[in-house]
RODOLO-386235 format. One record per residue: residue in one letter; x negated, y, z negated of N, C-alpha, C, O in turn. Coordinates in steps of 0.001 Angstrom, whole numbers, padded with zeros to 6 digits, always signed. Each point is the difference from the previous one (the first is absolute). Layout:
AXYZXYZXYZXYZ;...
***
This chain:
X-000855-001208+000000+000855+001208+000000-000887+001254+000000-000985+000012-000739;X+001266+001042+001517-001005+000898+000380+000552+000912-001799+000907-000120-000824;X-001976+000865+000998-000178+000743-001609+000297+001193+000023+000008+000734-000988;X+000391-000274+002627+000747+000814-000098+001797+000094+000368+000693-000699+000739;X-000380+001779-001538+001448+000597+000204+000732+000918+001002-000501+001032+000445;X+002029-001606-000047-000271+000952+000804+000511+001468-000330+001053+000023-000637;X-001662+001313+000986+000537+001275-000638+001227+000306+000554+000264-000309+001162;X+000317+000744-001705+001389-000009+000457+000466+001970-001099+000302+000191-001178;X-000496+000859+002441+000281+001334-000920+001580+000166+000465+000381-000462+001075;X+000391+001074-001863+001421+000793+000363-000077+000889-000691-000677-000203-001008;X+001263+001522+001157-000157+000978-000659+001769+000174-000080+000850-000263+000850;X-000758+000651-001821+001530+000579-000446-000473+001601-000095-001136+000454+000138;X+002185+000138-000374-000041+001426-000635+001032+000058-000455+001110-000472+000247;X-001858+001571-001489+000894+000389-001022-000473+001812+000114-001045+000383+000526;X+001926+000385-001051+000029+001546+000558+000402+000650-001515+000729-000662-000739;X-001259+002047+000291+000215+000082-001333-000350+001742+000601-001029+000375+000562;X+002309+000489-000924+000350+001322+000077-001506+000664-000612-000768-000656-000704;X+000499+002240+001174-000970+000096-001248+000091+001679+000752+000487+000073+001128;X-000886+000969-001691+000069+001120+000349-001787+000586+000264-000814-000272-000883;X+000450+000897+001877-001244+000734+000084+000368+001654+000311+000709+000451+000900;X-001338+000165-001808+000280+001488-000644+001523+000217+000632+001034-000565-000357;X-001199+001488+001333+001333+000198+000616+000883-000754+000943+001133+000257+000407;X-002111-001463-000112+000712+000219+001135-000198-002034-000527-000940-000560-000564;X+002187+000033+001039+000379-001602+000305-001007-001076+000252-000514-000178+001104;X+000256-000519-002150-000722-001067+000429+000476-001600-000698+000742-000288-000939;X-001501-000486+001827+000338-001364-000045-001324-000798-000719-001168+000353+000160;X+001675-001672-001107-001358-001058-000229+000919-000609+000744+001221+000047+000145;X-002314-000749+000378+000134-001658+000288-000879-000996-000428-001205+000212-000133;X+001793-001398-000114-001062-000986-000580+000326-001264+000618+001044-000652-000043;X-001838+000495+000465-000380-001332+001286-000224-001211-001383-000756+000123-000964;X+001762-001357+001306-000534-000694-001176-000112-001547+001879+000860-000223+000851;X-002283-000393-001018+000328-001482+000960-000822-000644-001090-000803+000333-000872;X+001422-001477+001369-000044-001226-000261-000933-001410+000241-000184-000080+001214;X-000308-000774-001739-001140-001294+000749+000554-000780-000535+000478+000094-001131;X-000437-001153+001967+000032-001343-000682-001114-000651-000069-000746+000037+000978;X+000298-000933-002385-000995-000653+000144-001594+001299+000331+000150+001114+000502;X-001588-001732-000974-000532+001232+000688-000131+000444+001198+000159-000531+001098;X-000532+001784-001494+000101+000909+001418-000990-000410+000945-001034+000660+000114;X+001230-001617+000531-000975-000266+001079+000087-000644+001281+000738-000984-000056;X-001294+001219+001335+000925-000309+001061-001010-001139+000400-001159+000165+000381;X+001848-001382-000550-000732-001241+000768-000613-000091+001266-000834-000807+000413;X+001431+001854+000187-001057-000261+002154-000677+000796-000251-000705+000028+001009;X+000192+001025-001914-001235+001092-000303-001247-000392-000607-001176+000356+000075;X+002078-001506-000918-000193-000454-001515-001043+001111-000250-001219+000107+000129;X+002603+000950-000692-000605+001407-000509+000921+000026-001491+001183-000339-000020;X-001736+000676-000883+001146+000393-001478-000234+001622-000364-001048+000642-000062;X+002228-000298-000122+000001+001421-000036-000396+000409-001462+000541-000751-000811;X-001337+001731+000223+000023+000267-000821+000194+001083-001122-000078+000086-001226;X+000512+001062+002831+000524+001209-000469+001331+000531+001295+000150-000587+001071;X+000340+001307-001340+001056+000633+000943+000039+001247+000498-000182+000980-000723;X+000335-000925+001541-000419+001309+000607+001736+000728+000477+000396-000302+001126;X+000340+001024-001826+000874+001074+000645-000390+000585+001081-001131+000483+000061;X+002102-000416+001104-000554+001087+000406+001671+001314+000540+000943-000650+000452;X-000820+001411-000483+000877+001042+000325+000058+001117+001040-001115+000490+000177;X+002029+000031+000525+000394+001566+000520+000739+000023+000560+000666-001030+000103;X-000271+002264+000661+001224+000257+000424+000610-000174+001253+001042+000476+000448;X-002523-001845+000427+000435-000354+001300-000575-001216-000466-000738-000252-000953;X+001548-000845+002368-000428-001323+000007-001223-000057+000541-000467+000609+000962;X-000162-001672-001924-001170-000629+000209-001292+001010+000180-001013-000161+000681;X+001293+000945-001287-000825+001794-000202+000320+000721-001483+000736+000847-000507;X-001974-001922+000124+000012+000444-001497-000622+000706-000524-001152-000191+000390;X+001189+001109-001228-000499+001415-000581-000652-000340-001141-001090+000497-000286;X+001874-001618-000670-000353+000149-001385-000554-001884-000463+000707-001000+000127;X-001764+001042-000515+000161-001260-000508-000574-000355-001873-000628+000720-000776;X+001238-002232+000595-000870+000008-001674-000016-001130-000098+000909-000567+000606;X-001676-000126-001207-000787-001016-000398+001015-000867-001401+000508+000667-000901;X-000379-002152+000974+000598+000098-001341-000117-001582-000860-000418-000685+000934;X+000470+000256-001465-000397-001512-000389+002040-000252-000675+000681-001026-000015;X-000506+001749-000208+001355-000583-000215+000894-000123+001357-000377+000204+001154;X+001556-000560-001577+000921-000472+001191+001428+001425+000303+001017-000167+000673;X-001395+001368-001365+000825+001112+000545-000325+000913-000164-000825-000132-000903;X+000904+001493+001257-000758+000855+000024+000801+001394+000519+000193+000161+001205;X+000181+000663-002025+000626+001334+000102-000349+001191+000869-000884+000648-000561;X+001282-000054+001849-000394+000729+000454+000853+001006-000900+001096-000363-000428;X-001542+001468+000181+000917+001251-000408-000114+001537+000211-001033+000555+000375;X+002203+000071-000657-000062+000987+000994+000439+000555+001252+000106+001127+000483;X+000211-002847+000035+000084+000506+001590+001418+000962-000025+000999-000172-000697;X-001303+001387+001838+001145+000817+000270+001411-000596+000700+000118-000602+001067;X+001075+001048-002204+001231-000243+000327+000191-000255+001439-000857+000753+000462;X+001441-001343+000592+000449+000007+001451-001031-000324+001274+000352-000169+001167;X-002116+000113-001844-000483-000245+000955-000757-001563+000087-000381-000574-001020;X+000245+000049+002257+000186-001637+000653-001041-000296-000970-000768+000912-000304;X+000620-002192-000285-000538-000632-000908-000582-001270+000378+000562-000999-000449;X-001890+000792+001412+000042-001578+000766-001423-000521-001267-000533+000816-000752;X+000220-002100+000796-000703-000705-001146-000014-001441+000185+000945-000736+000282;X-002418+000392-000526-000074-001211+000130-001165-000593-001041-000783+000648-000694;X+000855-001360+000753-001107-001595-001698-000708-000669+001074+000372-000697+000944;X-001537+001121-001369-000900-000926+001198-001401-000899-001440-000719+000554-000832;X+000824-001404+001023-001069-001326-000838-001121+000701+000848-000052+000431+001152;X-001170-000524-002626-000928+000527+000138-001096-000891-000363+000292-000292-001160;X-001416-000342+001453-001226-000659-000981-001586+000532+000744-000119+000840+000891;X-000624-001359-001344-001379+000397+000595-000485+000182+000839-000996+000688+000224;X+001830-001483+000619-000287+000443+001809+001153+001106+000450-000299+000373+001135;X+001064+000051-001426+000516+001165-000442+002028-000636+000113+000591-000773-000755;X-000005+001610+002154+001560-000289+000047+000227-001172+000989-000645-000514+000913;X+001968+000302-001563+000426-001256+000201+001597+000201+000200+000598+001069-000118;X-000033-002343+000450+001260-000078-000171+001092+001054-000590+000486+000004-001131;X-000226+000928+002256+000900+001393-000545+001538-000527+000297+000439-000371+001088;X+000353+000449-002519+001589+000133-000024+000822+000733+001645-000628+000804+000690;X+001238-001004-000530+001379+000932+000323-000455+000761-000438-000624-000060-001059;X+000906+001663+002199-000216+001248-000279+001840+000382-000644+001029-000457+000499;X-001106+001195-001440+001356+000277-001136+000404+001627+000798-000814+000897-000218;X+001726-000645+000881+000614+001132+000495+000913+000996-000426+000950-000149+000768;X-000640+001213-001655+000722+000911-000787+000171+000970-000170-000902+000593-000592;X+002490+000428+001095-000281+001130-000256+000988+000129-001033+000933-000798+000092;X-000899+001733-001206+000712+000043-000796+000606+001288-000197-000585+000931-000553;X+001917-000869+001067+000682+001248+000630+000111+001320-001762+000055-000033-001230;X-000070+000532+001851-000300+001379-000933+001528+000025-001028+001059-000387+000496;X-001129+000892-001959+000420-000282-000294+001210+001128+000467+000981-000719+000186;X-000731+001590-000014+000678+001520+000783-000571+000051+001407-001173+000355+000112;X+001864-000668+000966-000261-000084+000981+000119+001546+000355-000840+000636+000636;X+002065-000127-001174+000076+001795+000375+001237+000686-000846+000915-000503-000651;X-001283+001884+000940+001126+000572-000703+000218+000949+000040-000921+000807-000133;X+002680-000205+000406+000298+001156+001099+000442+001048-000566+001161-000395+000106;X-001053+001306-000575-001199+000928+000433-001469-000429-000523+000131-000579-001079;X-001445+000663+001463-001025-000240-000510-000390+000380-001046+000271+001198-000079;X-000876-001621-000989-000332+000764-001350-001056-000728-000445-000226-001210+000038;X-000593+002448-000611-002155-000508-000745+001236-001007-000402+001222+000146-000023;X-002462-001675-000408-000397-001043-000465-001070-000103-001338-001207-000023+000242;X+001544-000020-001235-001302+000244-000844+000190-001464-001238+001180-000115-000330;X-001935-000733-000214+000020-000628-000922+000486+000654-001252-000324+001129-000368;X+001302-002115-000379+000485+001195-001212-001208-000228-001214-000287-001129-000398;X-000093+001848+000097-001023+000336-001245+000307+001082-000803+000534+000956+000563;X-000849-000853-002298-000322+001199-000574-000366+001343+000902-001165-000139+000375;X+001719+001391+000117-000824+000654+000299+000425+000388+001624-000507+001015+000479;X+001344-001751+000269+000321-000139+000975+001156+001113+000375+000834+000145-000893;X-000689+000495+001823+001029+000908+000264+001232-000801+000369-000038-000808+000928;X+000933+000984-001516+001718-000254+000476+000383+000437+001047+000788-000823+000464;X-000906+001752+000257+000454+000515+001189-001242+000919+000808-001159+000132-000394;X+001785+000462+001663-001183+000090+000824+000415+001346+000152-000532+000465+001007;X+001418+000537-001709+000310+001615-000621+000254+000214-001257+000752+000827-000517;X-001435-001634+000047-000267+000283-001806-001203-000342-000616-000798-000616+000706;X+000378+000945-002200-001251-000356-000939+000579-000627-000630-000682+000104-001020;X+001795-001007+000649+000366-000765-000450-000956-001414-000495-000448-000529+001018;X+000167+000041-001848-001021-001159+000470+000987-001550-001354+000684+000267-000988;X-000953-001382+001412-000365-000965-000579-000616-000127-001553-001220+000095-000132;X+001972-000285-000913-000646+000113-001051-000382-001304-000597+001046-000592+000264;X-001777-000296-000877-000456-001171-000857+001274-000287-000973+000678+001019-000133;X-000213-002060-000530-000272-001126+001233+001031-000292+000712+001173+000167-000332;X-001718-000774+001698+000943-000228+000939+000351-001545-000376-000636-001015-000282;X+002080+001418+000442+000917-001783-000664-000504-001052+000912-000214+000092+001209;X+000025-001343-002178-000510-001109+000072+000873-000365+000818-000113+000603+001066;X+000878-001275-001093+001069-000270+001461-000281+000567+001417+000144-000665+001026;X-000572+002003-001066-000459+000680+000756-001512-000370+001066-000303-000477+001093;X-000274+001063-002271-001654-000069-000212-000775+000850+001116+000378+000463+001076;X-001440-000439-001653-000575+001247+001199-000554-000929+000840-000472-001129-000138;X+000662+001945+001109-000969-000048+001489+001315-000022+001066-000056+000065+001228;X+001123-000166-001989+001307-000485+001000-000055+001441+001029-000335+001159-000245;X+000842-001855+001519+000141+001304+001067+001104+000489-000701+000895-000499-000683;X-001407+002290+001268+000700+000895-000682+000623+001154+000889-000907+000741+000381;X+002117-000350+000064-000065+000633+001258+000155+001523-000785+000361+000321-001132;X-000816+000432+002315+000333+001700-001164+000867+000821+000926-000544+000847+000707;X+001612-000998-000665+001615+001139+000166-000390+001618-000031-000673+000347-000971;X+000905+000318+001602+000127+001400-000530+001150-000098-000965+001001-000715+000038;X-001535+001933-001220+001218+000530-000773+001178+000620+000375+001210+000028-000223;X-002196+000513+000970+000905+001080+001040+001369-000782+000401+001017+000687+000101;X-000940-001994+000118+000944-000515+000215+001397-000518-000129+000887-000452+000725;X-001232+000889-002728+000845-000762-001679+001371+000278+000733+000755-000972+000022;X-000430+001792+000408+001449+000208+000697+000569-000505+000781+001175+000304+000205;X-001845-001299+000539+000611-000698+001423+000809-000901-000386-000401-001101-000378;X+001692+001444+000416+001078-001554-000088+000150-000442+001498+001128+000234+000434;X-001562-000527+000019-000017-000726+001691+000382-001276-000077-000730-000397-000907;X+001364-000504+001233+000121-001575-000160-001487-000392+000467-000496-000807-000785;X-000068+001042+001495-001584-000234+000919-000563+000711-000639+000811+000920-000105;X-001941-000549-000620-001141+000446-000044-001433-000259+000339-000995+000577+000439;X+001365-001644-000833-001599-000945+000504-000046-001513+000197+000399-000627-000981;X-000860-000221+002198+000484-001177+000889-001537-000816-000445-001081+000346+000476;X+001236-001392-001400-001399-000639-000164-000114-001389+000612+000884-000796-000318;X-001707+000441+001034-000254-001240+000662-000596-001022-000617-001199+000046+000275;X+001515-001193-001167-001383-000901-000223-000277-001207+000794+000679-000714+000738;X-001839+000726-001113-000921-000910+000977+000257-001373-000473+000078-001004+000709;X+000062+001087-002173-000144-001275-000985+000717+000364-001033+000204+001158-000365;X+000382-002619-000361+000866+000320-001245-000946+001221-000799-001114+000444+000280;X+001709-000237-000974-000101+001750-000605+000858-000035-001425+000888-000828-000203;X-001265+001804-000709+001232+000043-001148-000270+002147+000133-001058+000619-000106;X+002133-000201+000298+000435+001391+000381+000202+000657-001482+000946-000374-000693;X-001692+001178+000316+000513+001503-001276+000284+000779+000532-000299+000305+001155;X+001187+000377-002156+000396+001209-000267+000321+000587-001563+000792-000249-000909;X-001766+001068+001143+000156+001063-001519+001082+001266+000589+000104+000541+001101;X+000522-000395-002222+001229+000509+000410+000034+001224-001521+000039-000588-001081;X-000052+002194+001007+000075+000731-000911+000926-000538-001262+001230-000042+000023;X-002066-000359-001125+000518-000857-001311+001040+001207-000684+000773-000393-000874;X-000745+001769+001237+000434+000744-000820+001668-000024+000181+000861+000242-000845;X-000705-000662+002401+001246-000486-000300+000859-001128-000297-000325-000918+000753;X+001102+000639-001376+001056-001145-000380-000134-000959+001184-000259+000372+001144;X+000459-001631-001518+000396-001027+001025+000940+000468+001195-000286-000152+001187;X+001578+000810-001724+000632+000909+000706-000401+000418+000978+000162-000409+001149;X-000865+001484-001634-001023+001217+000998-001165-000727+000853-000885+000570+000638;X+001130-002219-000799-001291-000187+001274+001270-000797+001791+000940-000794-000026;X-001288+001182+000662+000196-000565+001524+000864-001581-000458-000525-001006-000476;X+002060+001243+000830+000350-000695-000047-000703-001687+000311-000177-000869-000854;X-000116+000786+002270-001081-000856+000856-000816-000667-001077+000051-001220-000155;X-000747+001945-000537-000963-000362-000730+000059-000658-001269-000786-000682-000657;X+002266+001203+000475+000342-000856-001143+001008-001583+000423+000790-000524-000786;X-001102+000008+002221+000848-000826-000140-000719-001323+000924-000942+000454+000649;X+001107-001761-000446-000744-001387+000571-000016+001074+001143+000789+000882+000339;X-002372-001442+000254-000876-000572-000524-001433+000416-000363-001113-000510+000119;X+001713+001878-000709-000857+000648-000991+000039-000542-001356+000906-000720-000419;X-001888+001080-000224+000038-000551-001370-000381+001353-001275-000834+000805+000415;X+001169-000632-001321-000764+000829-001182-001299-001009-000627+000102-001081-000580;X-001301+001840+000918-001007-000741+000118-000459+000110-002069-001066-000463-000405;X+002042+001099-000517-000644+000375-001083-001137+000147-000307-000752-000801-000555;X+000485+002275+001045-001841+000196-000080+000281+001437+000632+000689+000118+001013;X-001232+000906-001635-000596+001254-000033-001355+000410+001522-001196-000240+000171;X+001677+000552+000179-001430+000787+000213-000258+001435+000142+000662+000842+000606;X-002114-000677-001501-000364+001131-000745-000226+000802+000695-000473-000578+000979;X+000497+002414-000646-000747+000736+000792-000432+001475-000523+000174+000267-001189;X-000551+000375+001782+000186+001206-000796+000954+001159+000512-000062+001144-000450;X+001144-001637+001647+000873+000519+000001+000969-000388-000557+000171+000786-000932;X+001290-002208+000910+000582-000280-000757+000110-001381-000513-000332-000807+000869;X+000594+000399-001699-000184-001761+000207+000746-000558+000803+000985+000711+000199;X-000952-001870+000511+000892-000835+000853+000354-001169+000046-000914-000805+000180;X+002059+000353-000291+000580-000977+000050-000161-000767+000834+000275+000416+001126;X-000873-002139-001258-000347-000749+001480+000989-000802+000089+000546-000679-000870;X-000279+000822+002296+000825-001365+000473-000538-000548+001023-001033+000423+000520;X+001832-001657-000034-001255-000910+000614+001114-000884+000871+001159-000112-000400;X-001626-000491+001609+000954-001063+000764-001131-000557+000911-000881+000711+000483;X+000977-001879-000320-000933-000963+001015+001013+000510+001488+001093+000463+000326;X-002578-001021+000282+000282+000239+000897-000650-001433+000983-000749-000789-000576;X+001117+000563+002075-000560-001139+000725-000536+000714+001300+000407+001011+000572;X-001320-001758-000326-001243+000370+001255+000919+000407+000873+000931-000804-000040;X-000671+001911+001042+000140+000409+001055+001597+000826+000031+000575+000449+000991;X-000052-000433-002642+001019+000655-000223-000452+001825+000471-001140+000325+000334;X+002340+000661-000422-000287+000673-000099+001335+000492-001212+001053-000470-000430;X-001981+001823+000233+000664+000163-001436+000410+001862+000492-000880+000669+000541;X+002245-000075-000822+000198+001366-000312+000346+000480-000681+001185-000142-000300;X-002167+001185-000505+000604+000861-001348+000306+000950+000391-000441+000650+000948;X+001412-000416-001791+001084+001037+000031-001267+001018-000945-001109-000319-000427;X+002098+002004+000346-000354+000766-000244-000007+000176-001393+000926-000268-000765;X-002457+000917+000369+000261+000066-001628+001306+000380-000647+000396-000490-001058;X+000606+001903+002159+001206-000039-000586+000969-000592+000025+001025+000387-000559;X-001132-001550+001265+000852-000940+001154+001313-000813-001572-000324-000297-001150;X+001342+000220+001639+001428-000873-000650-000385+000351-001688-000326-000818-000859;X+000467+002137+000732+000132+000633-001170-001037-000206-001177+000151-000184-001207;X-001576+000315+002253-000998+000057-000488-000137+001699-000347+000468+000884+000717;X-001318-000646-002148+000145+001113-000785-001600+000398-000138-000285+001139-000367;X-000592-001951+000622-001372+000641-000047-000299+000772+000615+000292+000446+001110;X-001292-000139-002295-000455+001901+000045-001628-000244+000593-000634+001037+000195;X+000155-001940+000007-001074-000117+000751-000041-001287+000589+000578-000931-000561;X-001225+000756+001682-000026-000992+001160-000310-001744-000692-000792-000259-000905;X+001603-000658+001590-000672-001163-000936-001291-000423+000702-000329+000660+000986;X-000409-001636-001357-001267-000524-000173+000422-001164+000988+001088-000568-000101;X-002357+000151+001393+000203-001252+000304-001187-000831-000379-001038+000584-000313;X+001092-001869+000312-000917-001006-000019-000166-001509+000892+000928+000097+000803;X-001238-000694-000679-000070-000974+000513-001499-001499-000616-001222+000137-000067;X+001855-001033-000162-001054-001162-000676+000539-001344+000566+001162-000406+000003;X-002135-000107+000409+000176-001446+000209+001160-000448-001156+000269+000749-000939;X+000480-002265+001157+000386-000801-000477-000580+000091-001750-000995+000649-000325;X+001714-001311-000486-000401-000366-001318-001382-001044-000242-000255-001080+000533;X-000423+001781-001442-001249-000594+000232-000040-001587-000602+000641-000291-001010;X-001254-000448+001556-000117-001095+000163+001045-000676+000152-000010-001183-000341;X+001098+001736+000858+001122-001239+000850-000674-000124+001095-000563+001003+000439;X+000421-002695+000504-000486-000189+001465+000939+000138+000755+001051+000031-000642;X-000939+000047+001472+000962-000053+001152-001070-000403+002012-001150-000062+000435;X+002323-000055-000035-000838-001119+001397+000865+001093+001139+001210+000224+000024;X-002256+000324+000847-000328+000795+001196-000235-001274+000951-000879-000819-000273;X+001595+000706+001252-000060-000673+000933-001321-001453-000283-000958-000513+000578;X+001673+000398-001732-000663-001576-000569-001610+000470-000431-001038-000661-000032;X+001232+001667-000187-001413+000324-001038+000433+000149-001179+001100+000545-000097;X-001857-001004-001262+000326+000499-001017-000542+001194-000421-001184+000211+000262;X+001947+000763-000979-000951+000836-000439+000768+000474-001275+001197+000069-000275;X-002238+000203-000333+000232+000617-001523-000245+001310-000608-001175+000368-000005;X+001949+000313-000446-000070+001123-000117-001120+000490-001401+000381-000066-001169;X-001428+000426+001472-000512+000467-001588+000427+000840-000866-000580+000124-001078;
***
C-alpha cells in the first residue's frame, strides 16, 4: 500500500460583517478540508503549509499568506467589490495541487438612496445632519452599537410631511433605525412608525441636540424602503429624525444563495 494519501482540498466559506472606518467592509474565512494526510500520491508530494491566495479578478491574485492551519481570515475586504480566492498545498519544492478558485461579490449593504445624503459611521462625536453642529453623544445603545451606517438629513427638512421623503434600496438583509424626537409623546411620533413593521427599539440615543427615540424594522435584500416625512401622519417633531442602518442581529447565520454567513 503506497504511504501516501490522497489530498483531497474543498474550501467552504463562511462570511462575517465587520466595518472599516467609514466606509463597509467584509471578513471572510476560508475554512478546507483533507482527508487522511495531505499528500498527493502521483507527486508523492505532502503538503506542509498552505498557501491563500486572493483579489479582485480571476486567477490574478494581489494578496497572498502562508498558513499551517486549515482556515484562514481575509479581512477588511471592501463591501460590493468581486472577491476571487484560492488554497493551493505548498512543501519544499514549492506549489502544488490548488483547490477550486472560490468566486464572490457581496452586494453592498444600501445599494442607494433618494435623495442622496453624507454616509458617515455612527460614533461619539459624529454630526447628525449635514446643516447642523449637532453631534452624537457616548454612549451609543448597545442594540445599536457604533460603526452602524449613519445617514445625515438636513434639518432644514424637520417639516416635510410628504408620504415620500426618502426611497432606500438594500442590497442585503439589513435591520433599518430611526431615532425619532423623544420629547414628544408616543402620540406626537409618525403614526407609520408607531405601527408593524416597525418596532420601539427601547433605547435612547444620546446627542447634544435632543435625545431620540429608536425604532427599528428588518428589512430583506433588494427591498426597497420609503420614509415618510419627519412631519408625516401626525408626526410632531421639532427636529429631523436620525437614520441608521446595521446588518442583521449579531450572530444569527443566515444562507445567501447557499452560503452561510454569520453576522458578527
Amino acid at each position: 500500500m503506497s504511504k501516501y494519501h490522497a489530498l483531497l482540498l474543498s474550501l467552504t466559506l463562511g462570511i462575517a460583517w465587520g466595518l472599516l472606518r467609514d466606509a463597509r467592509a467584509v471578513d471572510f474565512t476560508l475554512v478546507w478540508d483533507t482527508e487522511g494526510p495531505t499528500c498527493d500520491p502521483a507527486q508523492q508530494r505532502c503538503a506542509d503549509t498552505f498557501r491563500v491566495k486572493w483579489g479582485q479578478a480571476s486567477r490574478s491574485y494581489t494578496n497572498q499568506a502562508d498558513t499551517r492551519e486549515k482556515t484562514y481570515t481575509v479581512r477588511n475586504w471592501p463591501e460590493g467589490e468581486p472577491f476571487y480566492a484560492v488554497v493551493i498545498a505548498v512543501d519544499a519544492q514549492g506549489e502544488f495541487h490548488p483547490t477550486n478558485e472560490i468566486a464572490l461579490a457581496v452586494p453592498n449593504l444600501v445599494t442607494s438612496i433618494t435623495p442622496q445624503l453624507p454616509i458617515v459611521s455612527a460614533a461619539p462625536g459624529v454630526l447628525l445632519f449635514s446643516d447642523r453642529t449637532y453631534t452624537l453623544q457616548a454612549p451609543i445603545p448597545a442594540v445599536l452599537g457604533e460603526g452602524a451606517m449613519m445617514f445625515q438629513p438636513a434639518n432644514a427638512n424637520k417639516l416635510d410631511a410628504s408620504a415620500t421623503a426618502y426611497t432606500i434600496t438594500f442590497g442585503r438583509d439589513a435591520l433599518l433605525w430611526l431615532g425619532y424626537d423623544s420629547r414628544q409623546p408616543a402620540t406626537g411620533r409618525p403614526g407609520w412608525l408607531r405601527t408593524t413593521p416597525w418596532q420601539d427599539a427601547q433605547a435612547t440615543v444620546q446627542t447634544t441636540d435632543v435625545p431620540f427615540a429608536l425604532y427599528r424594522r428588518a428589512v430583506r435584500g433588494g427591498e426597497v424602503v420609503a420614509l415618510a416625512g419627519n412631519r408625516s401622519d401626525g408626526g410632531l417633531g421639532n427636529t429631523h429624525y436620525l437614520i441608521f442602518v446595521t446588518p442583521p442581529t449579531v450572530g444569527k447565520p443566515y444562507a445567501v444563495e447557499g452560503i452561510i454567513i454569520t453576522i458578527r
